[in-house]
N, C-alpha and C positions, 0 to 999 in steps of 0.2 A: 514666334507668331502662332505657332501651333496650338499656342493655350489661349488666344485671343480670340473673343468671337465678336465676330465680324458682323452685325447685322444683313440680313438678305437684303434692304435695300440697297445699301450703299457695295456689298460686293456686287452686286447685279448691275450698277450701274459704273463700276470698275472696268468690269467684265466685256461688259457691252462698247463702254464708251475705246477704250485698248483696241478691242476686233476691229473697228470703226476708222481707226487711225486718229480720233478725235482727244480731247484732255476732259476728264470726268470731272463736275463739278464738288463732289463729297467724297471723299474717302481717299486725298491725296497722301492721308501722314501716313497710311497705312505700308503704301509702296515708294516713297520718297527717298530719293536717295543721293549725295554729293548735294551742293550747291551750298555747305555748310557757312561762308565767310559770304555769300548773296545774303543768304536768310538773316543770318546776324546782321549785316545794315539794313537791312528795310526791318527787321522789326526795333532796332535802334531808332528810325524815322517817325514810328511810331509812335515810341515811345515820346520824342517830341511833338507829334502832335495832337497826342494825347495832354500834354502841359500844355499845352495852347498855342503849339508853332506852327509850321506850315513845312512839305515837303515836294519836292517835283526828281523825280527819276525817271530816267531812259532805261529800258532793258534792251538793250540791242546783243543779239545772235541772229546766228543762221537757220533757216528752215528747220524745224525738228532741233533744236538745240535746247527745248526745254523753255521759252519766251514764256508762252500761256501755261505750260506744267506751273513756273514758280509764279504768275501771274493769279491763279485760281490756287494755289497753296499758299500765298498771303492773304487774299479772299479770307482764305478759314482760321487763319490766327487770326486776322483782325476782328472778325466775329467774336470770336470765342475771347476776345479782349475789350468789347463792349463798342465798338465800332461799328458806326452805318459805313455799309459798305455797297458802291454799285459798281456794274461794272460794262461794257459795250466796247462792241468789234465794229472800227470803223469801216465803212465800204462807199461806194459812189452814192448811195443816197445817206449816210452819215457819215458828215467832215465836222470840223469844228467852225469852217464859217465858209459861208455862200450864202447864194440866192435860191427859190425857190425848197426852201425851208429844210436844208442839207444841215446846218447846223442848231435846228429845233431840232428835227429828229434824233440825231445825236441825244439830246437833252431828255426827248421822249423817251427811250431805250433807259437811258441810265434812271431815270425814275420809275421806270416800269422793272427794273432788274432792282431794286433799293432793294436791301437784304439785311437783316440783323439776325442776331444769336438766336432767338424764338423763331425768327421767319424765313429761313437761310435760300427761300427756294425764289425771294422776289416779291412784289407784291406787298412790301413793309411802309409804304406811305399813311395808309389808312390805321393800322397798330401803332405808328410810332404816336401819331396826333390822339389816339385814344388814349394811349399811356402817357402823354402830357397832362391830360385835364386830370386824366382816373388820381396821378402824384399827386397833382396840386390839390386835388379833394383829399386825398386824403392825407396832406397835411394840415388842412384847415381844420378838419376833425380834431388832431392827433395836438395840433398846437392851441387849438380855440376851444375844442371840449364842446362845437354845436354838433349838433348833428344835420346829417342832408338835407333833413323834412323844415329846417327850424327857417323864421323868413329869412335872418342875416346870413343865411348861408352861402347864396349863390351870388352876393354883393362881396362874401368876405372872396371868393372862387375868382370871382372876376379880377379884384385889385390885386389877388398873384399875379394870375395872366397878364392883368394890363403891364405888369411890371417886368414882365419877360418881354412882351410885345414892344416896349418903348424902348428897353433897349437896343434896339432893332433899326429904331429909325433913322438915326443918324448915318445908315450905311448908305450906299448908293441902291435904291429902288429900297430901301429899308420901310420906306410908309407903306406903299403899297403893299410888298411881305407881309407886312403886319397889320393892313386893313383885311387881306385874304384869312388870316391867322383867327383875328374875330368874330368874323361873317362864319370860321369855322367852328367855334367856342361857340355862340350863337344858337348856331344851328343844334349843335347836340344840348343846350340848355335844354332848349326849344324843342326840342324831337323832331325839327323840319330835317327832313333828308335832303330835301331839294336845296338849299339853303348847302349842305354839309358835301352835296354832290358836286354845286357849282364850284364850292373850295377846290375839292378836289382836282378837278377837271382842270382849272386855273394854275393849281399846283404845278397836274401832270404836261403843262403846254399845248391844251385840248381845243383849247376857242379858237376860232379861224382868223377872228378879228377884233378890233377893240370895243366896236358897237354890241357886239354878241356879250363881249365882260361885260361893259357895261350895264347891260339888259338882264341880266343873271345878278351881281357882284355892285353894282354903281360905282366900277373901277374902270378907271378910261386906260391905264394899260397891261399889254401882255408880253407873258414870256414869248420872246422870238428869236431869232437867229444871228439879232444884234448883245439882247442881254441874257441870254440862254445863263453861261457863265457865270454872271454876278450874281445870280439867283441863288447858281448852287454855293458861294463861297454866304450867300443869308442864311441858307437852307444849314451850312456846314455849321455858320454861328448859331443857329437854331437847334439843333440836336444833341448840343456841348452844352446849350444853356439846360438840357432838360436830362440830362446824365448819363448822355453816353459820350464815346469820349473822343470822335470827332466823326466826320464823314473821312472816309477812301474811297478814291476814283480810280475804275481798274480800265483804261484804253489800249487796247489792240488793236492788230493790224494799221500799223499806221502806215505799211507801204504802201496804202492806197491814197494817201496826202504824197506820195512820191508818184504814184502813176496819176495823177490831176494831170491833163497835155495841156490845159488853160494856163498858161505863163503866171496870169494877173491873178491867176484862181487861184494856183497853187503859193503865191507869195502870200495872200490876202490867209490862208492856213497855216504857214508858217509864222504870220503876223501874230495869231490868235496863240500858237504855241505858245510865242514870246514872253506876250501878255500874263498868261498861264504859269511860266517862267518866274518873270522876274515879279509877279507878285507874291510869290510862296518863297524866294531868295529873300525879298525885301521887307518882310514881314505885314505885307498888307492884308493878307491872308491869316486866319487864324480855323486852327481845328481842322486843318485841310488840308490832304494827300493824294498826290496825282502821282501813279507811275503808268507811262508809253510806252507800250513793249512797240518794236520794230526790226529790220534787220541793216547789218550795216551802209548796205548800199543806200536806205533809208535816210540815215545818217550821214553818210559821208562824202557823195555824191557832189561834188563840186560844182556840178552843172544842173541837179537836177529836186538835189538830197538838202536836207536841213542846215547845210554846208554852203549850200550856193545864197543862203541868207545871212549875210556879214556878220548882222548883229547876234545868232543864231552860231555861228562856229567859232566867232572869240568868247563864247561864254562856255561853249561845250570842249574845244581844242583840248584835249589829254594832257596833261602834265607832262614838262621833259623830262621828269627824276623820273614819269612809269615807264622803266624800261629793264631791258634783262629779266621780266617774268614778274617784275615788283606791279602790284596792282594797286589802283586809290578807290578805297572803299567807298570813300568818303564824297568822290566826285560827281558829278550829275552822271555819268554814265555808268552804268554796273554791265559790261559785257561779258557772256556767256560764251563759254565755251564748251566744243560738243562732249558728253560724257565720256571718259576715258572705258576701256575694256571694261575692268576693275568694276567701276561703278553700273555698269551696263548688264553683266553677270551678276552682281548683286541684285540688281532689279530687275531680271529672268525671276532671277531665285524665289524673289516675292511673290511676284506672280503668281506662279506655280503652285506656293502655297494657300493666296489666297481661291485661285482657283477649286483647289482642292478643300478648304475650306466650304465654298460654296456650295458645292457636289455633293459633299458629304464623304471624299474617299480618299485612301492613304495614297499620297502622291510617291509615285516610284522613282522617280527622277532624280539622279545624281549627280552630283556636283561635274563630273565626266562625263553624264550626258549633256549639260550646260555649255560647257565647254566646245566640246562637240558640234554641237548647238552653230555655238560662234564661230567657229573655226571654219564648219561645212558654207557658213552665209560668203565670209570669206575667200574662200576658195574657190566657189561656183564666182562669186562676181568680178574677184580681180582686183588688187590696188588699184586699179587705172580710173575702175567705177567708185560712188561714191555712196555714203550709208546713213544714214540717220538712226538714232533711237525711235523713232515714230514707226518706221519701217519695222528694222527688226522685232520690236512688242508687237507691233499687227500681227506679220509672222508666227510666233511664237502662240500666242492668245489663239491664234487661227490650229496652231496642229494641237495647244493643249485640248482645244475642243472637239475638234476627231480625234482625237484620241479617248476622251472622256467615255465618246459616244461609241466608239471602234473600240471595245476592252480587249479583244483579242490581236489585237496590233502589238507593236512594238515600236518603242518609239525610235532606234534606228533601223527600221523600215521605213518610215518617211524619211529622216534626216538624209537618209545615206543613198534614197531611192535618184537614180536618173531624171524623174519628174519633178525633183524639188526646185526652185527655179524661185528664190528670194525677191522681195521685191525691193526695188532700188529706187531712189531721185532722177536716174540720168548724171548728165551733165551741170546743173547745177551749181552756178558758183557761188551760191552761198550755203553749200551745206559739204561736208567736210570730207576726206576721203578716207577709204578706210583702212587702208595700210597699216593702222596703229594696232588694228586688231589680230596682223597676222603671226605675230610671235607669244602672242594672251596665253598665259596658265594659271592655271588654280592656284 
């Protein structure tokens, strides 16, 4: 890594996001480390629906076990594999279904977060629709020999589009899709913004009401918290038709569909899972990649979890052949387990250097200090306590910066000082304990 240079955006935002305890959105290949048989099936997934399948996966782990690391690290393969890609953290005002527009918003989020390979940061609704019409001109040129200025032009422009657009309509709300889709062709003929604005707004689930579309759009309905959903599996056929190679939906936190205390609420979320489910199993879904990170009590919860929904646990229930350490790659759920020593120490390691990369100065740190490192978290907390990866990178990211800033320190002066004092989960039962680390060597 030492000959790689690292851009200052994305180390800065490495940097920052680590100290924070948070997962950085860009510059995950740089410090990724294990999950090598995860990564191979989701980008397998991929690669199916990329040829026009459909995929739905659970990432279920424990706190700090890495859920949104490889959640936002498939984020960026899929990108860089010509993938629209969104992504949203569900919480008490975004579920996937209720009343009082819990499951628009949801919708809102993931359209406001769309992101492709040019536009990685969000904000891709308005570039993808430019980049539909900008192709389709320019293969009108390239196959017809008119040019833009000529009259047949904007006639030959249209009978693309309409031909994109009509395939469209046979889906469920596929007219409407595709009278929005015109109104937005239209508008950028036309150079009306207002026209190109109400698209938009329509798109992003903006209108309050259907009178309000109406009055914009001359469309009597809107995206809402009943067909939030269908929209994106139009939206999904929509973006495959114009050459990218499908939509991926990135949902987290979904223990907050396990803390809903509303009985009828919480079934009416696991209903919508379902749905979600079995139409990317059944092939009614095309172009379209849903993975749920959660943690297992999310999942497994018999009273409470994804479990206590019948139809919901005989479809997820584990395989009896996974057993004695044998994993199903291939199953709806890919669970994570928390990074070994091994892997843990490798990603200090990284760290270290891109930190020092970023600084600009030769990192002193050795592989014994590292060690050290792990050994001292260890010892100060005790088997009994419990550790995450999340934790020890905070740590770690936190003394390589006073030290950056301290040059006349030493770095076992801190490690080894009385005041060092690790931060921990608690008690915590979903995150792991740390006992595996106390026998770790280089």
């Amino acid at each position: 890594m030492a000959d790689i240079k690292i851009p200052k955006r994305i180390s800065t935002a490495l940097i920052n996001s680590f100290a924070s305890g948070v997962v950085p959105r860009v510059g995950l290949e740089y410090i990724a480390v294990g999950r090598k048989n995860e990564v191979s099936a989701l980008l397998g997934d991929l690669e199916n629906v990329g040829e026009g399948g459909a995929s739905f996966r659970f990432i279920v782990g424990r706190y700090g076990s890495g859920k949104s690391f490889l959640l936002q690290l498939l984020r960026n393969y899929a990108m860089e594999r010509e993938f629209v890609v969104a992504d949203v953290d569900l919480s008490p005002e975004r579920r996937l279904a209720g009343t009082g527009g819990s499951g628009l918003g949801t919708y809102r989020e993931l359209m406001r977060n769309l992101s492709t390979k040019t536009r990685p940061d969000g904000g891709a609704l308005t570039p993808i629709l430019e980049r539909w019409i900008s192709n389709v001109q320019a293969s009108v040129v390239t196959e017809s020999g008119l040019k833009p200025n000529s009259p047949e032009f904007d006639a030959k422009v249209e009978a693309r589009i309409l031909k994109v657009i009509n395939s469209m309509q046979g889906m469920v709300h596929g007219f409407d899709f595709a009278t929005v889709l015109t109104t937005y062709w239209r508008g950028y003929r036309q150079a009306d913004d207002n026209m190109k604005d109400a698209a938009l707004r329509w798109f992003r689930g903006e209108f309050a009401n259907k009178t309000e579309a109406r009055g914009f759009l001359n469309i009597r309905v809107i995206v809402d918290d009943d067909s939030w959903y269908d929209y994106l599996k139009l939206f999904a056929s929509f973006v495959s038709s114009i050459g990218y190679k499908g939509l991926l939906l990135l949902i987290d936190e979904g223990v907050n569909l396990y803390k809903i205390t509303n009985t009828v609420s919480r079934q009416n979320n696991y209903e919508k899972v379902l749905t979600m489910f079995n139409d990317t199993m059944q092939g009614k879904a095309e172009h379209l990649g849903i993975l749920l990170g959660g943690t297992p009590q999310f999942v497994e919860d018999q009273r409470r979890g994804l479990f206590s929904y019948e139809a919901l646990r005989t479809r997820l229930a584990e395989s009896r052949f996974a057993k004695d350490g044998m994993r199903d790659m291939a199953g709806p759920i890919i669970r994570l387990e928390t990074l070994t020593a091994e892997e843990i120490f490798l990603l200090l390691k990284r760290l270290a250097q891109v930190h020092a990369l970023h600084y600009g100065y030769q990192s002193k740190l050795t592989d014994a200090d590292l060690q050290s490192f792990l050994q001292e978290v260890v010892t100060r907390l005790g088997a009994a306590n419990l550790l995450t990866p999340r934790e020890v990178v905070r740590d770690f990211v936190a003394l390589l910066n006073i030290l950056q800033q301290n040059p006349g320190k030493a770095f076992e002066e801190f490690v080894k000082s009385p005041d060092f004092k690790p931060s921990v989960q608690g008690k915590d039962p979903d995150v792991a304990p740390i006992s595996e680390f106390a026998d770790f060597k280089v």
